[in-house]
VMD Tcl script that builds the backbone (N, CA, C; Angstrom):
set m [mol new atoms 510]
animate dup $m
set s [atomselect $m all]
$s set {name element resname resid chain x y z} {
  {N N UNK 1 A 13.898 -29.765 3.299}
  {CA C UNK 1 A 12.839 -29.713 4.290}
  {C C UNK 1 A 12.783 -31.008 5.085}
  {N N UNK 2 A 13.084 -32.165 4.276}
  {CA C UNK 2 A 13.308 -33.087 5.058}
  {C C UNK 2 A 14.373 -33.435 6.347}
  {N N UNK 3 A 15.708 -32.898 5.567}
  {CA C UNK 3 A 16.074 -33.507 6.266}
  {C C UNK 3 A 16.071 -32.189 7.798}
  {N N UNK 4 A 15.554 -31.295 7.578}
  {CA C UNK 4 A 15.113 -30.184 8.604}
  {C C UNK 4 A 14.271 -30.723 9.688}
  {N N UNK 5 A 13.226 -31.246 9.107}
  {CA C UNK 5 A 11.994 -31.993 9.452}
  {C C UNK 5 A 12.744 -32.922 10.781}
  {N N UNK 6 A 13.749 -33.658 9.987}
  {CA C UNK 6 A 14.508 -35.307 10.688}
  {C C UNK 6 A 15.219 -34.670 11.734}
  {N N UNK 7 A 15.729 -33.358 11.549}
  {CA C UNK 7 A 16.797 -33.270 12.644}
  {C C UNK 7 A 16.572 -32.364 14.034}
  {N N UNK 8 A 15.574 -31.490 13.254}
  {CA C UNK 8 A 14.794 -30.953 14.531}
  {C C UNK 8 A 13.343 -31.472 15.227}
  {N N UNK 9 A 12.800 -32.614 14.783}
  {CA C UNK 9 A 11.267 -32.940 15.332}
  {C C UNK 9 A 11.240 -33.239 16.702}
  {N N UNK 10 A 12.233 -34.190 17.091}
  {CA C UNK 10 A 12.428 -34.327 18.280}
  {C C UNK 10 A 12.960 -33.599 19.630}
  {N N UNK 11 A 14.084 -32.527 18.865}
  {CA C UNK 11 A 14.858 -31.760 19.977}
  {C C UNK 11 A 13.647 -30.885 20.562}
  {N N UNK 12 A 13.561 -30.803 21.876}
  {CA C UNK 12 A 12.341 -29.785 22.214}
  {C C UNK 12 A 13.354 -28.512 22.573}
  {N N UNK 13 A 14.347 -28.107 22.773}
  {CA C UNK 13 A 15.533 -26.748 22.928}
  {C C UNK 13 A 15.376 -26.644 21.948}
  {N N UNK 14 A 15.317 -26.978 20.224}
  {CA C UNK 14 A 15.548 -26.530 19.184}
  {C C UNK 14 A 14.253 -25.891 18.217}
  {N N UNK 15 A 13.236 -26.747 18.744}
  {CA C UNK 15 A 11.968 -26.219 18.453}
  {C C UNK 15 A 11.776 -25.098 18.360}
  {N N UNK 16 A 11.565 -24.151 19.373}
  {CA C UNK 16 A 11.023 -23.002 19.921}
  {C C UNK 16 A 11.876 -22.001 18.914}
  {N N UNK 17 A 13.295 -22.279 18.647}
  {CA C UNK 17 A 14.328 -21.561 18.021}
  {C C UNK 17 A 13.994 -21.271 16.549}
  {N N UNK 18 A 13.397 -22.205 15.941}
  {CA C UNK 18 A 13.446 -22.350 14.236}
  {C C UNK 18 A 13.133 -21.205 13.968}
  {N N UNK 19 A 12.310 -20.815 14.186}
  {CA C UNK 19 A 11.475 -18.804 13.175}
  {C C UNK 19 A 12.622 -18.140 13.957}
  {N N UNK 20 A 13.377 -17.759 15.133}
  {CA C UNK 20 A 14.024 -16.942 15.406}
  {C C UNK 20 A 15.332 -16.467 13.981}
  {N N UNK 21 A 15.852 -17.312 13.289}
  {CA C UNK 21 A 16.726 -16.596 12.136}
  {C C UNK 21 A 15.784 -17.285 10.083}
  {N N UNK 22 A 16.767 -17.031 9.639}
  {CA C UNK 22 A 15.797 -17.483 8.053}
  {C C UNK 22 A 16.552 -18.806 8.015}
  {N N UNK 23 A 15.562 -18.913 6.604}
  {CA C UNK 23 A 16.017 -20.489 6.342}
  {C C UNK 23 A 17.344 -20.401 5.947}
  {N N UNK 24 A 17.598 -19.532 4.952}
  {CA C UNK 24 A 19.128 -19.962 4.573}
  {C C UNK 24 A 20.083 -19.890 5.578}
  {N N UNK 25 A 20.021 -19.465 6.695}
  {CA C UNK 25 A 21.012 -19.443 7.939}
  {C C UNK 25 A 20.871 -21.025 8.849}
  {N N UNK 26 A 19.405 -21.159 8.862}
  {CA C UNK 26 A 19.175 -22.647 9.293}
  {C C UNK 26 A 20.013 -23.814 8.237}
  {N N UNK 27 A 19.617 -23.579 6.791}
  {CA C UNK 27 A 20.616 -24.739 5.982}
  {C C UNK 27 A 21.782 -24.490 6.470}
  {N N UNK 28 A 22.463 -23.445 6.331}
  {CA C UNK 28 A 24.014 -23.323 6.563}
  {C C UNK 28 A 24.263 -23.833 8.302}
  {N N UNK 29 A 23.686 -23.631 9.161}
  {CA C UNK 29 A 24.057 -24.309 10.466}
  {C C UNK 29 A 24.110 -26.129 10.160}
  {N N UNK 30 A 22.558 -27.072 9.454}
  {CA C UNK 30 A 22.517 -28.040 8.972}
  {C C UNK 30 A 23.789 -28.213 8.507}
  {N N UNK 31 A 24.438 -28.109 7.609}
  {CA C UNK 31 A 25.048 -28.151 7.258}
  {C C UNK 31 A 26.552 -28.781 7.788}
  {N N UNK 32 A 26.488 -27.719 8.365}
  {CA C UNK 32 A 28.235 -27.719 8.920}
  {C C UNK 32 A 27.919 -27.732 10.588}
  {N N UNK 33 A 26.858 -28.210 11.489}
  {CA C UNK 33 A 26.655 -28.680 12.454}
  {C C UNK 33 A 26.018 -29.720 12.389}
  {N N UNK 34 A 26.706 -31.058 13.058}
  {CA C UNK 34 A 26.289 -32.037 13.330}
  {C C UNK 34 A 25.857 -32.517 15.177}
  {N N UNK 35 A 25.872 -31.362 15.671}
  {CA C UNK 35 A 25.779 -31.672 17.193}
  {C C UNK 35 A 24.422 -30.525 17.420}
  {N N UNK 36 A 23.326 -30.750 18.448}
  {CA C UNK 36 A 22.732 -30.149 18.377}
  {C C UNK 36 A 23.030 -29.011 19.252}
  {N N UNK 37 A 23.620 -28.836 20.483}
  {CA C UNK 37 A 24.309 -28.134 21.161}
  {C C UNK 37 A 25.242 -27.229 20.300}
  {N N UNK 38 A 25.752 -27.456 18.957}
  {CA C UNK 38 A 26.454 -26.392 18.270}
  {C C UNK 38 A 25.422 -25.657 17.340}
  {N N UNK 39 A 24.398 -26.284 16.649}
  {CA C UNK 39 A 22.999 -25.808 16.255}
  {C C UNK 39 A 22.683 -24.389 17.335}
  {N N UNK 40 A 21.966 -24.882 18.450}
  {CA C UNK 40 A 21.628 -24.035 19.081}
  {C C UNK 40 A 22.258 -22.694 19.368}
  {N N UNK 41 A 23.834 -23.415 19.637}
  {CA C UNK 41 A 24.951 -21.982 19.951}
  {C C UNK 41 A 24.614 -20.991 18.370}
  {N N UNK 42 A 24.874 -21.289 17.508}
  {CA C UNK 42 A 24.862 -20.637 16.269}
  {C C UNK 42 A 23.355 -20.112 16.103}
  {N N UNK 43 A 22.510 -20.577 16.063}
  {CA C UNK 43 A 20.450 -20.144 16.374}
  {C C UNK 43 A 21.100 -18.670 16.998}
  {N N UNK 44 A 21.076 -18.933 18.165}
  {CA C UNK 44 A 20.819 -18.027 19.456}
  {C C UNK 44 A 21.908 -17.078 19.019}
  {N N UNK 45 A 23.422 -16.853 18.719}
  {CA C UNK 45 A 24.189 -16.267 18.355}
  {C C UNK 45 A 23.900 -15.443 17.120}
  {N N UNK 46 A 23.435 -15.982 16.123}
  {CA C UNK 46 A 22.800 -15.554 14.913}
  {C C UNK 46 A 21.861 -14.297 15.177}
  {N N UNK 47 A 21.296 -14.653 15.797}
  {CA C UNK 47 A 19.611 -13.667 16.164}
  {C C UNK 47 A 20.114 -12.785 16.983}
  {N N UNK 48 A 20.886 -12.918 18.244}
  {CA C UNK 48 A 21.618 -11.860 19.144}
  {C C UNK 48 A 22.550 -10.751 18.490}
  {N N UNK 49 A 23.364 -11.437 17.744}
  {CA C UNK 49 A 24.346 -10.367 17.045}
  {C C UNK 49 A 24.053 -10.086 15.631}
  {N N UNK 50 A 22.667 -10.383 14.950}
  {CA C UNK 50 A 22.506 -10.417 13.360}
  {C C UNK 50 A 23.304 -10.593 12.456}
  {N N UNK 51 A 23.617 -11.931 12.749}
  {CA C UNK 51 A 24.788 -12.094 11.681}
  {C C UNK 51 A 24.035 -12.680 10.494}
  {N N UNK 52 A 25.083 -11.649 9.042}
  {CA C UNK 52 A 24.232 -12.523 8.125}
  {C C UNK 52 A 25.071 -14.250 7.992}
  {N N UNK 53 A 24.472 -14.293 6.710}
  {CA C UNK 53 A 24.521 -16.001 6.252}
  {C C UNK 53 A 25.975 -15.793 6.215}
  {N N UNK 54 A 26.609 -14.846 5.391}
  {CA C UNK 54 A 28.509 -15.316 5.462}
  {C C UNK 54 A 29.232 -15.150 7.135}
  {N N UNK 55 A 28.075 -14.156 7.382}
  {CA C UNK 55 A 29.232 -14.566 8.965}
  {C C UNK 55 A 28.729 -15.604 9.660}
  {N N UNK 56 A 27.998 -15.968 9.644}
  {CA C UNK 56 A 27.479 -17.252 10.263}
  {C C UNK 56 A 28.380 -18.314 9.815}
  {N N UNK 57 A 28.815 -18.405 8.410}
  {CA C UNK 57 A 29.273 -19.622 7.872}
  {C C UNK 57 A 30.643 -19.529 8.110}
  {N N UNK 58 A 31.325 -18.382 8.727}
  {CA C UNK 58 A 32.719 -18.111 8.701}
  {C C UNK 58 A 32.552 -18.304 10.703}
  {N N UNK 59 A 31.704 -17.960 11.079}
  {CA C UNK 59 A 31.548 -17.999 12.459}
  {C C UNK 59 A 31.876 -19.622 12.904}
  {N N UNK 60 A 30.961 -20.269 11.981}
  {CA C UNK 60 A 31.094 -21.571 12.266}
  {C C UNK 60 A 32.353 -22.430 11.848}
  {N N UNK 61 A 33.158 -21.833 10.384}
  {CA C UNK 61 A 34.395 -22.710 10.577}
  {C C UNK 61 A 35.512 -22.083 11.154}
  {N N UNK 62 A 35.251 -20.765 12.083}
  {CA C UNK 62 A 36.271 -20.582 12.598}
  {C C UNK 62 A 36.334 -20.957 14.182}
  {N N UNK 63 A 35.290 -21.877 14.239}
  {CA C UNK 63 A 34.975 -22.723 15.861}
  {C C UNK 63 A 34.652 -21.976 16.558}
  {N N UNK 64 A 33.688 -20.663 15.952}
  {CA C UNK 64 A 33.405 -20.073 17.676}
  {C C UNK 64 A 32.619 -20.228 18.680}
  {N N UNK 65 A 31.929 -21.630 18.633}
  {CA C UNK 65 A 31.312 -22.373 19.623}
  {C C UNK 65 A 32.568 -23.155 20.622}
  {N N UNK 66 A 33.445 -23.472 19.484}
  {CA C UNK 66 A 34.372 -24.699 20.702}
  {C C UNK 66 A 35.341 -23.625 21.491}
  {N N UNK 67 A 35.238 -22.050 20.892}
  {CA C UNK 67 A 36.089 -21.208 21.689}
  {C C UNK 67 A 35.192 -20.475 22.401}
  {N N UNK 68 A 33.729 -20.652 22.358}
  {CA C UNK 68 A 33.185 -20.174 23.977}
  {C C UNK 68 A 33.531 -21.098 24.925}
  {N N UNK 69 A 33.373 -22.285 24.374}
  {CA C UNK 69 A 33.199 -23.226 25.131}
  {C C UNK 69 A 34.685 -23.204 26.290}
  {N N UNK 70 A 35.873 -23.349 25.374}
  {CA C UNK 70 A 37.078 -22.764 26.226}
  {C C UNK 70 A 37.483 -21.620 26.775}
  {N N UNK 71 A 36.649 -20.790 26.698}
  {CA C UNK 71 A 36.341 -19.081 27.780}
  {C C UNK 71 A 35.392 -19.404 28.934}
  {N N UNK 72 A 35.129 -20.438 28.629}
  {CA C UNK 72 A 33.879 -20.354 29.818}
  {C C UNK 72 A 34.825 -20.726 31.477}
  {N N UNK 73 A 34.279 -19.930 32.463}
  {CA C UNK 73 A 35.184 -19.686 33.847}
  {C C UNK 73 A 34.316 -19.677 34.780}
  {N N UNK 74 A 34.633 -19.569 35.935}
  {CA C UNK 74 A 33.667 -19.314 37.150}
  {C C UNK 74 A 33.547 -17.730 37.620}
  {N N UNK 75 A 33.718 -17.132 36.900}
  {CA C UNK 75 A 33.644 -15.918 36.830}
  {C C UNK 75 A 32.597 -14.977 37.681}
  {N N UNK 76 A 31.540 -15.414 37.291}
  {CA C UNK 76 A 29.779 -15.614 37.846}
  {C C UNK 76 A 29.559 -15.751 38.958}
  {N N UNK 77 A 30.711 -16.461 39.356}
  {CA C UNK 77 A 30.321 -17.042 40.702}
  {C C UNK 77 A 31.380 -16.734 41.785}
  {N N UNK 78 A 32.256 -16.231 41.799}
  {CA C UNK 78 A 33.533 -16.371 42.013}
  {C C UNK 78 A 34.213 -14.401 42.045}
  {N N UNK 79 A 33.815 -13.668 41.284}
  {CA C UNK 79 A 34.475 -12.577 41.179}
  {C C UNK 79 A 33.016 -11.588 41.524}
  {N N UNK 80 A 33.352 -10.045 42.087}
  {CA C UNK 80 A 32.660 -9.048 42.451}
  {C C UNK 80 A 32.052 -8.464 41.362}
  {N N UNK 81 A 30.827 -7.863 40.903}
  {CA C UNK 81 A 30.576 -7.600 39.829}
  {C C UNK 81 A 31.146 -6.603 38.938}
  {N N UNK 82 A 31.971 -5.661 39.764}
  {CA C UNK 82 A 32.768 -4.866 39.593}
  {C C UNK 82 A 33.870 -4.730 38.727}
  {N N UNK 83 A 34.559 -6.236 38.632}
  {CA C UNK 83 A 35.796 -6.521 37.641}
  {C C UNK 83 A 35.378 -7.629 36.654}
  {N N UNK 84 A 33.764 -8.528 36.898}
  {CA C UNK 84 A 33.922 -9.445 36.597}
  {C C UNK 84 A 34.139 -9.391 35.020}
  {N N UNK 85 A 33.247 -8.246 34.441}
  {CA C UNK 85 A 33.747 -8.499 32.951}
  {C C UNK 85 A 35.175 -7.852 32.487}
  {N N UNK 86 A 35.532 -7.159 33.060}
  {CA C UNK 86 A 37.026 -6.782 32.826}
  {C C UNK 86 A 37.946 -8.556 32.748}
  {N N UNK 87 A 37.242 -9.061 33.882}
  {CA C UNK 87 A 38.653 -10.649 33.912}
  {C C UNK 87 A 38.270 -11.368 32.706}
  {N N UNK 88 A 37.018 -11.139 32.064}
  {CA C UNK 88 A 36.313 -12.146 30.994}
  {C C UNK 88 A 37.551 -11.609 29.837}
  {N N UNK 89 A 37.160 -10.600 29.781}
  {CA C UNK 89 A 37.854 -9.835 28.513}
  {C C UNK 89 A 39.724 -10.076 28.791}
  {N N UNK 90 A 39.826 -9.936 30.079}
  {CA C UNK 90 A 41.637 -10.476 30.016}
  {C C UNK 90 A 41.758 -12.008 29.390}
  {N N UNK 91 A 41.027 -12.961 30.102}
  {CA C UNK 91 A 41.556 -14.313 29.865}
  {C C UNK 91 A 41.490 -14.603 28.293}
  {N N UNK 92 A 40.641 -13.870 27.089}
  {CA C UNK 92 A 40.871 -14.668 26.270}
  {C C UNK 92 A 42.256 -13.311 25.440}
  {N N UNK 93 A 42.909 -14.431 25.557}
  {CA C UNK 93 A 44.675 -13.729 24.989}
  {C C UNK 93 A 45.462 -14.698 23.680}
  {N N UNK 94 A 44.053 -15.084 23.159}
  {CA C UNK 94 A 44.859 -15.309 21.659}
  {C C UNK 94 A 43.771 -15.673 20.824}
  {N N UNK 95 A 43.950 -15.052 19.342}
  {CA C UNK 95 A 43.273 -15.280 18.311}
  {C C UNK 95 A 43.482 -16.093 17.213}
  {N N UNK 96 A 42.325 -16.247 16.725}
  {CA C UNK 96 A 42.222 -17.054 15.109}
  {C C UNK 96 A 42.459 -15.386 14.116}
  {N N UNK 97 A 43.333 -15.982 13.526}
  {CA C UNK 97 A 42.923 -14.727 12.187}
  {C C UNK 97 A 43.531 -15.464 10.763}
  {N N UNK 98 A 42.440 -16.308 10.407}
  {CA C UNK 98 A 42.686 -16.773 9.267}
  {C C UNK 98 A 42.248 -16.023 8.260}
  {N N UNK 99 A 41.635 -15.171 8.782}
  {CA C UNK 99 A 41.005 -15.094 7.158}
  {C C UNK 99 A 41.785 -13.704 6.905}
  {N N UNK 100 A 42.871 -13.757 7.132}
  {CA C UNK 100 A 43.808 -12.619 6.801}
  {C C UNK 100 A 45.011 -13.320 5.468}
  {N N UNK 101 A 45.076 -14.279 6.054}
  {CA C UNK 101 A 45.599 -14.793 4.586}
  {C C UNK 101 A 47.746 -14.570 4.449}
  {N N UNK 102 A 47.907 -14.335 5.742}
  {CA C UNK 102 A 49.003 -13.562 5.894}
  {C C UNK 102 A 50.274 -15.035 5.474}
  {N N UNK 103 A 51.399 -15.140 5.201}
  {CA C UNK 103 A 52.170 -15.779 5.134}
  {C C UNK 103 A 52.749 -16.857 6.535}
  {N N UNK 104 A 53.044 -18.328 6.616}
  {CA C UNK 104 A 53.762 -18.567 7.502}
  {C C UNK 104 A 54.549 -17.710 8.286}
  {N N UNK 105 A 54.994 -17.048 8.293}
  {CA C UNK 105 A 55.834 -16.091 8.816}
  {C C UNK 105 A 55.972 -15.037 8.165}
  {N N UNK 106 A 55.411 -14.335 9.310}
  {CA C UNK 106 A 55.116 -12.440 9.055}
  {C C UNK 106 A 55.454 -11.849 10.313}
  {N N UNK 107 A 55.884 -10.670 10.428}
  {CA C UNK 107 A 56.493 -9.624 11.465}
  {C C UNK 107 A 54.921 -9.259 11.741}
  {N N UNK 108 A 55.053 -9.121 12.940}
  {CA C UNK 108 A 54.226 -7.988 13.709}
  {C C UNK 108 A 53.614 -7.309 12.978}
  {N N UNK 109 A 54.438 -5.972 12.329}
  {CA C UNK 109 A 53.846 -5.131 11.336}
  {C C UNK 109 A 53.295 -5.307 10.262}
  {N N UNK 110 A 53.346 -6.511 9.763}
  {CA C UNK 110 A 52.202 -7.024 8.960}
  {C C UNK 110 A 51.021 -7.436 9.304}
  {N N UNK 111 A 51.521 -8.259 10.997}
  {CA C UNK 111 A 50.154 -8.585 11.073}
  {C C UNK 111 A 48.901 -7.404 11.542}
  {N N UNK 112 A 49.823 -6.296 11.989}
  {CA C UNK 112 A 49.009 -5.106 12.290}
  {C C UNK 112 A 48.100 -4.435 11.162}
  {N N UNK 113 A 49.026 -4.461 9.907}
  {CA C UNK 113 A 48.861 -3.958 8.845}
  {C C UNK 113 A 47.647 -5.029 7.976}
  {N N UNK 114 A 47.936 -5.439 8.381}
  {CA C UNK 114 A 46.608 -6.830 7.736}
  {C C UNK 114 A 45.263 -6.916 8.659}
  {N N UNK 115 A 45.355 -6.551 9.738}
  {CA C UNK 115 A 44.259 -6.566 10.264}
  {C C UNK 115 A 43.909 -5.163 10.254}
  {N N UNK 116 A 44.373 -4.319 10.398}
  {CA C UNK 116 A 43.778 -2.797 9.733}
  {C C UNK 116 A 43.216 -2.884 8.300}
  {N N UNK 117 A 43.247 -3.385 7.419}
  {CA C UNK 117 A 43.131 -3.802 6.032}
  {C C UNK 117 A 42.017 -4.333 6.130}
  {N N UNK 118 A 41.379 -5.581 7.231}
  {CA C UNK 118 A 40.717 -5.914 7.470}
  {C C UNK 118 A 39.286 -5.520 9.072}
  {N N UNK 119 A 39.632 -4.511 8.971}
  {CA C UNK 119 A 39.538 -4.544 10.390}
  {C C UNK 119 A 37.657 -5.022 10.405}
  {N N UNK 120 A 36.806 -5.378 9.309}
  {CA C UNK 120 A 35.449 -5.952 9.664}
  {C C UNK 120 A 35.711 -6.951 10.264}
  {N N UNK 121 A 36.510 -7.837 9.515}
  {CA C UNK 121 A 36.736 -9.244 9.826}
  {C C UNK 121 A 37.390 -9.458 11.220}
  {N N UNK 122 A 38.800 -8.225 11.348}
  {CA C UNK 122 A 39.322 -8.471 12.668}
  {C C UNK 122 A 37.787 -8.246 13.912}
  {N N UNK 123 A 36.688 -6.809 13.888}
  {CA C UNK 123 A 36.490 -7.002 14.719}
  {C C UNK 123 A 34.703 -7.935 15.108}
  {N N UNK 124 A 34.667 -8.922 14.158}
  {CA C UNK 124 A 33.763 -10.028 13.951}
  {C C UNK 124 A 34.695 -11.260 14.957}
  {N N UNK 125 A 36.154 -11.007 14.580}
  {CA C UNK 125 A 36.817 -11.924 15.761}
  {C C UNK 125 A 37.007 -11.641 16.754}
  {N N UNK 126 A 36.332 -10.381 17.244}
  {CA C UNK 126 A 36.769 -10.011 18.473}
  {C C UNK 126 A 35.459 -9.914 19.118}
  {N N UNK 127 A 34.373 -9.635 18.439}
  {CA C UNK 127 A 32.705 -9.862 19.160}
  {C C UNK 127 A 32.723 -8.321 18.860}
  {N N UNK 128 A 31.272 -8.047 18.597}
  {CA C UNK 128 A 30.539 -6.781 17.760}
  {C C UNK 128 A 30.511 -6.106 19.106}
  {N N UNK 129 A 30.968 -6.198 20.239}
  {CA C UNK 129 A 30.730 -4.557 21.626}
  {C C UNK 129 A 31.957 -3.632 20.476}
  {N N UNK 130 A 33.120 -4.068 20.141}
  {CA C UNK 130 A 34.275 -3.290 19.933}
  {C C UNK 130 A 34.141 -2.240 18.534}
  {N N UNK 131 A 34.807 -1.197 19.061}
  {CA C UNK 131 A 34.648 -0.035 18.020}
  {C C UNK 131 A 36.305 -0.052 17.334}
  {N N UNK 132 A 36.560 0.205 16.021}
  {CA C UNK 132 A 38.053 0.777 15.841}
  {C C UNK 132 A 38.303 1.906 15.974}
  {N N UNK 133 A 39.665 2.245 16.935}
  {CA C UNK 133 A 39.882 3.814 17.062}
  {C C UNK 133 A 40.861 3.999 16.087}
  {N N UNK 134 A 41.641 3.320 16.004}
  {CA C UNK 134 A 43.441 3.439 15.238}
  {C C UNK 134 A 44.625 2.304 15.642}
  {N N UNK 135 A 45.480 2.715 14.999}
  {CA C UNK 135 A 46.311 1.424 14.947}
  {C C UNK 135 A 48.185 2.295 14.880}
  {N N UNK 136 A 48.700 2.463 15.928}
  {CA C UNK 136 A 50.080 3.096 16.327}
  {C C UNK 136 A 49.479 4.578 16.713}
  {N N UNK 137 A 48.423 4.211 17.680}
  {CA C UNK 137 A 48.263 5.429 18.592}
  {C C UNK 137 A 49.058 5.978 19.275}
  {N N UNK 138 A 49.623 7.377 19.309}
  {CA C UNK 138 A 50.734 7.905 19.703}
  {C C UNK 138 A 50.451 8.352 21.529}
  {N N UNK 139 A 50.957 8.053 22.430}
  {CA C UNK 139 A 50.829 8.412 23.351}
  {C C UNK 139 A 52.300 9.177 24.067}
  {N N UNK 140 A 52.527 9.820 24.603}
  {CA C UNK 140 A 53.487 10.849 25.622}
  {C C UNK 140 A 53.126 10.332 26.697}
  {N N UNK 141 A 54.482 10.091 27.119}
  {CA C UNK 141 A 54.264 10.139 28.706}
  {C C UNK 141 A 55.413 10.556 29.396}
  {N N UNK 142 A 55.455 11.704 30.267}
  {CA C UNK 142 A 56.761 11.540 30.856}
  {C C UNK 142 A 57.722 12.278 30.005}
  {N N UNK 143 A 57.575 12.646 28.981}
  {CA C UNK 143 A 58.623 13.359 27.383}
  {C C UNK 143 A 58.551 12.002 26.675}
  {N N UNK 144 A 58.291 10.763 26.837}
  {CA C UNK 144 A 58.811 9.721 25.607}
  {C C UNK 144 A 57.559 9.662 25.015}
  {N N UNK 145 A 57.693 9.078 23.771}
  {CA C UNK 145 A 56.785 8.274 23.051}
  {C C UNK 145 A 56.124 7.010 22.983}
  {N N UNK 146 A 54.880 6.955 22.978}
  {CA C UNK 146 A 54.720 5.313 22.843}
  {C C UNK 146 A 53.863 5.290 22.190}
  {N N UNK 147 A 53.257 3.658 21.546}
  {CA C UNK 147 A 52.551 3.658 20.191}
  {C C UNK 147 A 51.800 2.270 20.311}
  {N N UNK 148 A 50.816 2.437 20.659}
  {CA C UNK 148 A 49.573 1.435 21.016}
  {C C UNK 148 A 49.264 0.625 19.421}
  {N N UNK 149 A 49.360 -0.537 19.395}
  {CA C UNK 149 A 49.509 -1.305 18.315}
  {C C UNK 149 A 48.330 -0.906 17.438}
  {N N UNK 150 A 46.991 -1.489 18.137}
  {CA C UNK 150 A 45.646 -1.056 17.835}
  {C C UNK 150 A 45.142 -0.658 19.111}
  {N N UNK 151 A 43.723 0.090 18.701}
  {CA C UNK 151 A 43.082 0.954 20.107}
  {C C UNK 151 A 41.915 0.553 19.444}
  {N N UNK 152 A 41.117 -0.038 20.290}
  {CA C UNK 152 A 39.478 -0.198 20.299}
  {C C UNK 152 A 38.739 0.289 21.377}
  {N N UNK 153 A 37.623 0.989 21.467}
  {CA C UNK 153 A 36.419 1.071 22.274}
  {C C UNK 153 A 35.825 -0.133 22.330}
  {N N UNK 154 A 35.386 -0.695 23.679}
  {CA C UNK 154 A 34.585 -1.101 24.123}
  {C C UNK 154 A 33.068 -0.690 24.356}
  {N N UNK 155 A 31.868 -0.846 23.645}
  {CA C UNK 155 A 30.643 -0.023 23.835}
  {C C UNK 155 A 29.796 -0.611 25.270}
  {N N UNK 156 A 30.087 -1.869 25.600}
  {CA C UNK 156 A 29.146 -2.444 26.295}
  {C C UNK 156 A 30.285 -1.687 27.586}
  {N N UNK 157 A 31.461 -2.080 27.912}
  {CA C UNK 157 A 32.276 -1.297 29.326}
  {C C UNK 157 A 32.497 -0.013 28.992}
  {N N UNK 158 A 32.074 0.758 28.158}
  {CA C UNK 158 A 32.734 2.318 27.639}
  {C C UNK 158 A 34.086 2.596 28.359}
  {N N UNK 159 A 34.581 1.730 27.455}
  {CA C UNK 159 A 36.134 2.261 27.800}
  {C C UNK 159 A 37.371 1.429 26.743}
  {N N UNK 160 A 38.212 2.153 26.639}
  {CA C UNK 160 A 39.532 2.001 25.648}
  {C C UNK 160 A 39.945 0.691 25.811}
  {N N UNK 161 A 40.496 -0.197 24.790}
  {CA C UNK 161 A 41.144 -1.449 24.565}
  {C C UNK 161 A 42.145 -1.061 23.748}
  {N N UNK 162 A 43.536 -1.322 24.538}
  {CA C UNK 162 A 44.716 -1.292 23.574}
  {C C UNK 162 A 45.359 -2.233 23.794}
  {N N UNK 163 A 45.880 -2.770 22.556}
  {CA C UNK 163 A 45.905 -4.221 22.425}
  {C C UNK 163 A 47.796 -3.669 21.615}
  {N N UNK 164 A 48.641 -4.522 22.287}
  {CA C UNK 164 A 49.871 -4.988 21.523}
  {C C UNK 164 A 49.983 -6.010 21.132}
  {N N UNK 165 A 49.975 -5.892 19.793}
  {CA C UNK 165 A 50.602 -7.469 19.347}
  {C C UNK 165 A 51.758 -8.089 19.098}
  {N N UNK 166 A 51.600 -9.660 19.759}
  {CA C UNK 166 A 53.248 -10.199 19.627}
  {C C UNK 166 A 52.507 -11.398 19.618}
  {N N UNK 167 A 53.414 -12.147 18.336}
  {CA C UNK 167 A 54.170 -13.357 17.655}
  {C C UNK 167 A 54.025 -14.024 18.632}
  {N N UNK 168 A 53.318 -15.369 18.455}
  {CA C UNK 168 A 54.053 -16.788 19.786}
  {C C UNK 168 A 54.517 -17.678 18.417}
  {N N UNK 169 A 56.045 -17.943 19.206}
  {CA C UNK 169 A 57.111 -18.311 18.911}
  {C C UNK 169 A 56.336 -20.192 18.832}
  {N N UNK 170 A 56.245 -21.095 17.585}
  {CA C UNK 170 A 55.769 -22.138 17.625}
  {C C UNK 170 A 57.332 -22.781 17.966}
}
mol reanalyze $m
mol bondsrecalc $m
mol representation Tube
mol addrep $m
């Protein structure tokens, strides 16, 4: 309580926030935030998407404050409202997926196969709009075959996300 007391008395942005999630989500931000600007991101994130205490604590060491922070664009200001969240959703084109646990080096099809295995966790890394449809969705076109790695719904754009995955070569 103290040191709660010490770290929020002064911030007046952080004030207003405290009753918005529970205490044990407030210790765990204490905790593993030392900036108050990452406090707040996690507050406000917490209460918006109800995350409990483990995703919060996995939210936070998997940096997803310092990776809004590197999505952030002129988007707002700059694009028609028409595409603007379609360009949001293109630019971010690479993930964290640690908590898959997969080997230094794994094929594709593992990593497909591991995030189907997982797919809460995959789609906690991808932000709670996304639904899972399947994973080597079969499509025809033309007489050939093709096979969509994973397929997600989008709830907030109602519409299909198919995502191929490929390896960057370190």
């Amino acid at each position: 309580m103290a040191q709660f007391y010490s770290e929020y008395h002064d911030i007046e942005f952080l004030q207003p926030l405290v009753g918005e999630i529970s205490w044990t989500k407030h210790i765990a931000i204490l905790n593993k935030c030392k900036d108050n600007q990452d406090r707040r991101f996690y507050i406000m994130a917490t209460k918006k998407f109800g995350w409990s205490k483990n995703i919060l604590i996995h939210q936070i060491e998997n940096k997803t404050y310092e990776k809004y922070l590197l999505g952030q664009t002129n988007f707002d200001t700059t694009l028609p409202d028409t595409i603007k969240r379609q360009a949001v959703l293109a630019v971010k084109d690479e993930y964290t997926f640690d908590f898959l646990d997969l080997a230094d080096e794994h094929s594709e099809r593992q990593l497909e196969s591991a995030l189907v295995n997982n797919v809460r966790a995959f789609l906690l890394e991808m932000w709670p709009q996304f639904t899972f449809i399947g994973n080597q969705f079969k499509l025809q076109i033309g007489g050939k075959e093709y096979f969509i790695d994973l397929l997600l719904y989008h709830r907030e754009l109602q519409c299909l996300i198919a995502i191929e995955l490929k390896l960057l070569n370190n």
